[in-house]
C-alpha positions in Angstrom: 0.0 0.0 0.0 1.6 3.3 -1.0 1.8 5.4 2.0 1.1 9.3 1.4 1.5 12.6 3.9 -0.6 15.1 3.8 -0.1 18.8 5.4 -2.2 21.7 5.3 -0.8 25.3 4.7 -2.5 27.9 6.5 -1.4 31.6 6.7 -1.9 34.0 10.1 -1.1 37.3 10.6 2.2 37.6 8.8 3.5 33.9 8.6 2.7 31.0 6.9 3.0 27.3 8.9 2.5 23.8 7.6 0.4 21.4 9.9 1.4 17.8 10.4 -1.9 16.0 11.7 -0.4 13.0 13.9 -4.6 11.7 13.9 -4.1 11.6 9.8 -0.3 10.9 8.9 0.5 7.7 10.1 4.0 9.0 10.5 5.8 10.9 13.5 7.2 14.2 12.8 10.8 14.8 14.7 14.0 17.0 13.9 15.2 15.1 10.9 11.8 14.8 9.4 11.3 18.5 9.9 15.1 19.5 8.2 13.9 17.3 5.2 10.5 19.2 4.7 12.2 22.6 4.7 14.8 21.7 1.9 14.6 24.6 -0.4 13.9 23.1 -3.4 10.6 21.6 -1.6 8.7 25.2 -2.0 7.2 25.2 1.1 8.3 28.7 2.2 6.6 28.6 5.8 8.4 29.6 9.2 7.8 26.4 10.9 5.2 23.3 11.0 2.4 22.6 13.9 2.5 19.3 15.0 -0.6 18.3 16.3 -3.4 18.0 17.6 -2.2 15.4 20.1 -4.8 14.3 22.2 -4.6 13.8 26.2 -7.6 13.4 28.9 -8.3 16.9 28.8 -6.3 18.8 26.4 -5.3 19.1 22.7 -1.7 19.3 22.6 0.5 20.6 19.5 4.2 20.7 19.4 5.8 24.2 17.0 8.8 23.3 14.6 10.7 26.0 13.6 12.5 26.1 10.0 15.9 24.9 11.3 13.9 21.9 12.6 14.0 22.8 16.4 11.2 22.5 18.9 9.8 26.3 19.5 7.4 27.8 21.9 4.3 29.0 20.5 3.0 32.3 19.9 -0.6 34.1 19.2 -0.3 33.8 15.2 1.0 29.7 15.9 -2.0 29.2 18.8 -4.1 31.4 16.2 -3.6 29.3 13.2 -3.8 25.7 15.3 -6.5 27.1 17.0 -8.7 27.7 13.3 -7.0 24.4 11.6 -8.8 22.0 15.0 -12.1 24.2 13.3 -11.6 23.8 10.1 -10.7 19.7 10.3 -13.5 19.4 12.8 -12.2 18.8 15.6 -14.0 19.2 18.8 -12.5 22.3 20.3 -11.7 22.0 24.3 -11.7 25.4 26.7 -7.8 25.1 26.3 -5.3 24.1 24.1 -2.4 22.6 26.3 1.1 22.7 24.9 4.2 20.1 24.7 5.6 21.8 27.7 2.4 21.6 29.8 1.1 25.5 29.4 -2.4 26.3 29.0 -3.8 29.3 27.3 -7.2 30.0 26.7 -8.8 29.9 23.3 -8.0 33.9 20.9 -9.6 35.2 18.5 -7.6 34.5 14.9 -7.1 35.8 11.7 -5.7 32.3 10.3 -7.0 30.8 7.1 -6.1 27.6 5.0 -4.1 28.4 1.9 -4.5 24.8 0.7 -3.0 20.9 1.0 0.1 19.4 0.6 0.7 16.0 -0.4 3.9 14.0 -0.3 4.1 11.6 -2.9 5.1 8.0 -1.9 8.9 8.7 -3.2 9.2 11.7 -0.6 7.6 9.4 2.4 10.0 7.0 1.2 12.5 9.2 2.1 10.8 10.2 5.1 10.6 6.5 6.2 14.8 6.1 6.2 15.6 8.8 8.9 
């Protein structure tokens, strides 16, 4: 069975960010998966992916990749656009969103919207598979 990733792009107040949905990609995302996304000659041009939603007892957690591949802490336009992507994939939305780190932060207002899908073809995932 050819396995295939898919991402969404959505665009916030200034940046763009890809989302990695754990629930749909039956592959992990981690620092060398992340440096092979952001090759240049991919196209992507984003400032980092969302990893998530990761589902706990109470909370929706979702990690925040930078470019270089490194773990980041969120921000309002990151908790803005994850906040409008668990919306838009219908996701039930809790009174929080909890974060890698264990903060809380209750639900803002966003400006995010979805600029469209991205999917890997089985070659890339291939790729994906080795590291």
């Amino acid at each position: 069975m050819t396995m295939k990733i898919v991402m969404e792009k959505y665009h916030g107040c200034e940046n763009d960010y890809l989302i990695w949905d754990p629930v749909k990609n039956r592959m992990q995302l981690d620092f060398k998966r992340v440096k092979a996304i952001h090759k240049g000659n991919l196209g992507f041009g984003c400032a980092g992916i969302l990893y998530g939603p990761i589902v706990d007892d109470k909370n929706s957690v979702f990690k925040v990749f930078d470019s270089k591949g490194r773990e980041d802490k969120p921000n309002g336009e990151s908790i803005g656009i994850f906040l409008k992507y668990m919306r838009d994939a219908g996701y039930e939305p809790s009174n929080t969103i909890a974060f890698a780190e264990g903060k809380t932060f209750d639900q803002k207002q966003d400006n995010a919207y979805n600029i469209g899908f991205i999917i890997l073809n089985s070659e890339f995932v291939k790729e994906l598979e080795i590291i």
